[in-house]
C-alpha positions as a printed Julia matrix, in Angstrom:
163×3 Matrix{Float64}:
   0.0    0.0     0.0
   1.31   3.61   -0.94
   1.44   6.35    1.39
  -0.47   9.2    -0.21
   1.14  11.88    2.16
   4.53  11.97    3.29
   4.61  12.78    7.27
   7.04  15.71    6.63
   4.49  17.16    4.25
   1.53  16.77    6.7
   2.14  19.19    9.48
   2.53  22.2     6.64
   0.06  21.47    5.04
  -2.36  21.57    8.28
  -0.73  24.68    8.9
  -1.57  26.46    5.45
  -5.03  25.07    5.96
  -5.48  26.3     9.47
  -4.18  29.48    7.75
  -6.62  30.14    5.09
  -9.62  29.04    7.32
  -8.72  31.85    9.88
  -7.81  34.24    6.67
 -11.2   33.57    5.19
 -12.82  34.08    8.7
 -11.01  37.53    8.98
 -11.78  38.73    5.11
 -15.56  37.76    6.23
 -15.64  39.91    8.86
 -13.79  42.83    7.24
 -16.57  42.63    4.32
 -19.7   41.62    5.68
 -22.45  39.94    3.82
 -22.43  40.86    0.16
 -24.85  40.29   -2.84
 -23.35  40.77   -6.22
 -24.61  40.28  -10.06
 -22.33  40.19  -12.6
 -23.17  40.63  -16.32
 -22.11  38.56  -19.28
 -23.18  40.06  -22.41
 -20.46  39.16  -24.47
 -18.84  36.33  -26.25
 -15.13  36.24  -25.85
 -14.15  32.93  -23.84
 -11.02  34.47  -22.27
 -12.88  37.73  -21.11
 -15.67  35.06  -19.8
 -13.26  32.51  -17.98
 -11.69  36.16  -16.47
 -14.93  36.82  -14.85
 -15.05  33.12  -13.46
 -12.15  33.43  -11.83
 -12.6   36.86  -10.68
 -16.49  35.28   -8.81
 -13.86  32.69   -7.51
 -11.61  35.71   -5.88
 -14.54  37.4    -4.86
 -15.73  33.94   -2.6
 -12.11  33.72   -1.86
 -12.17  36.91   -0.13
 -15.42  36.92    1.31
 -16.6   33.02    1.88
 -19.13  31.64    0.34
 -21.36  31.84    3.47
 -21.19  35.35    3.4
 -22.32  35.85   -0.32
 -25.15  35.82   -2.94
 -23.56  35.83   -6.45
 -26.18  35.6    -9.9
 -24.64  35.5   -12.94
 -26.79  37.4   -15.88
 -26.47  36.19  -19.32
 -28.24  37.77  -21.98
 -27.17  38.45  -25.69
 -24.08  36.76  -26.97
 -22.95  35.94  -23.58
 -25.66  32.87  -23.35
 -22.42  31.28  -25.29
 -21.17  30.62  -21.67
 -23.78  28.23  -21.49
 -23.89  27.16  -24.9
 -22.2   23.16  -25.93
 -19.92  23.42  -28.91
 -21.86  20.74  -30.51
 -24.92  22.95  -30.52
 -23.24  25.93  -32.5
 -23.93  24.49  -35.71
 -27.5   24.86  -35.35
 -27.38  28.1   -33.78
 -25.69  31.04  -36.85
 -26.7   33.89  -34.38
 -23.83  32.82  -32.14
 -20.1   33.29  -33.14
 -18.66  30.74  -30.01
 -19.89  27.67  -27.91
 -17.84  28.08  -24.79
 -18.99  25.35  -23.02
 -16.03  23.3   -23.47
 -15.63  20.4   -20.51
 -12.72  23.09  -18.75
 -15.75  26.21  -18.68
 -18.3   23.79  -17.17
 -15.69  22.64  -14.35
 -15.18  25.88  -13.42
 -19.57  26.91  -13.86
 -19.47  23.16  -11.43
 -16.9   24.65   -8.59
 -18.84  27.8    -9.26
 -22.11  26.54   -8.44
 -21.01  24.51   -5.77
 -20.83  27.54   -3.78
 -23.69  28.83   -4.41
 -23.25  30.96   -7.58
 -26.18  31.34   -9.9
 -26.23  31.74  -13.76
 -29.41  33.2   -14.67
 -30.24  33.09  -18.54
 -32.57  35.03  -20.33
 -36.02  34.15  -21.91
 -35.87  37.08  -24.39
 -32.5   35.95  -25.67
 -33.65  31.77  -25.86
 -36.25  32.71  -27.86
 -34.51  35.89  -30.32
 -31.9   33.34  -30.81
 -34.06  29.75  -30.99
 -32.06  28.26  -28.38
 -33.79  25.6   -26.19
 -32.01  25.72  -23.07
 -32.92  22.06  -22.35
 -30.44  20.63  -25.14
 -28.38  23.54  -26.19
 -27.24  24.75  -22.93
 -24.48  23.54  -20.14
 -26.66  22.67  -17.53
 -29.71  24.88  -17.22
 -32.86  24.13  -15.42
 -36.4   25.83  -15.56
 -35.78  27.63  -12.62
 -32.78  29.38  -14.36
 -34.58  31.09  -16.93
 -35.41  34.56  -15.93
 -38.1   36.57  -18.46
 -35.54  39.53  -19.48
 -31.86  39.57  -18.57
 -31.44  43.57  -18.22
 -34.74  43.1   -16.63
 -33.49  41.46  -13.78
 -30.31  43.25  -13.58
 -32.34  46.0   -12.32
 -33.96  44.22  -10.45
 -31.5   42.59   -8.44
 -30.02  46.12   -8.32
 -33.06  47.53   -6.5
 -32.4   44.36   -4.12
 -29.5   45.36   -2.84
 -27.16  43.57   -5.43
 -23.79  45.19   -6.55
 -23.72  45.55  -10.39
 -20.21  44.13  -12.02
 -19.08  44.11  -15.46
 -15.89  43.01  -15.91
């Protein structure tokens, strides 16, 4: 039988957990509870896996306890969601981004609680059916009109980003 974890390596890394618990802890109480929507209205993969990782910093920082994070996706940015194999079908989008590394990081994402809201007006403008087009999207997702709900959420207390 292998040893997974060498003994010299154990005590460090208990340490650096220990550490980030207690930094996390700290970063929550130096922030508070926060609600934040960010806004995807665009198609370019690299500016879209930029604002993943920037919702990951933003748990990071806070904790995932301590936040409510929706994702809006209206326009060309429903290409987050959309499978490659569906872009053939589909000449009113320029990119499928839904490649298996984007839906790890929309799985860690939603794992903590993040929520990727899509909008009705775009599904039907763009004859997408969200049931076989779309990276895992339920009913519940759908929202009528994405700016719609941006200002909505915004008159519920939710910070408006746009990276």
């Amino acid at each position: 039988m292998k040893k997974l974890l060498k003994p010299s390596l154990f005590f460090p890394l208990l340490i650096a957990a220990l550490f980030m618990a207690n930094s996390a802890q700290a970063n929550s109480s130096r922030y508070g509870e926060q609600k934040v929507v960010y806004h995807i209205n665009y198609d370019d993969i690299k500016r879209q896996a930029k604002v993943l990782h920037n919702i990951q910093n933003n748990i990071n920082a806070v904790g995932a306890d301590h936040m409510k994070i929706k994702v809006v996706l209206h326009g060309n940015g429903l290409s987050l969601l959309l499978l490659p194999k569906a872009l053939k079908s589909h000449p009113k989008f320029n990119a499928a981004n839904a490649t298996p590394e984007m839906q790890q990081k929309i799985d860690s994402l939603k794992m903590e609680g993040v929520v990727f809201d899509v909008c009705a007006n775009t599904l039907k403008g763009k004859a997408v059916d969200y049931k076989k087009d779309l990276y895992d999207v339920d009913p519940k997702d759908v929202v009528p009109s994405g700016v719609a709900e941006l200002v909505y959420l915004q008159q519920r207390g939710y910070a408006y980003l746009r990276p």
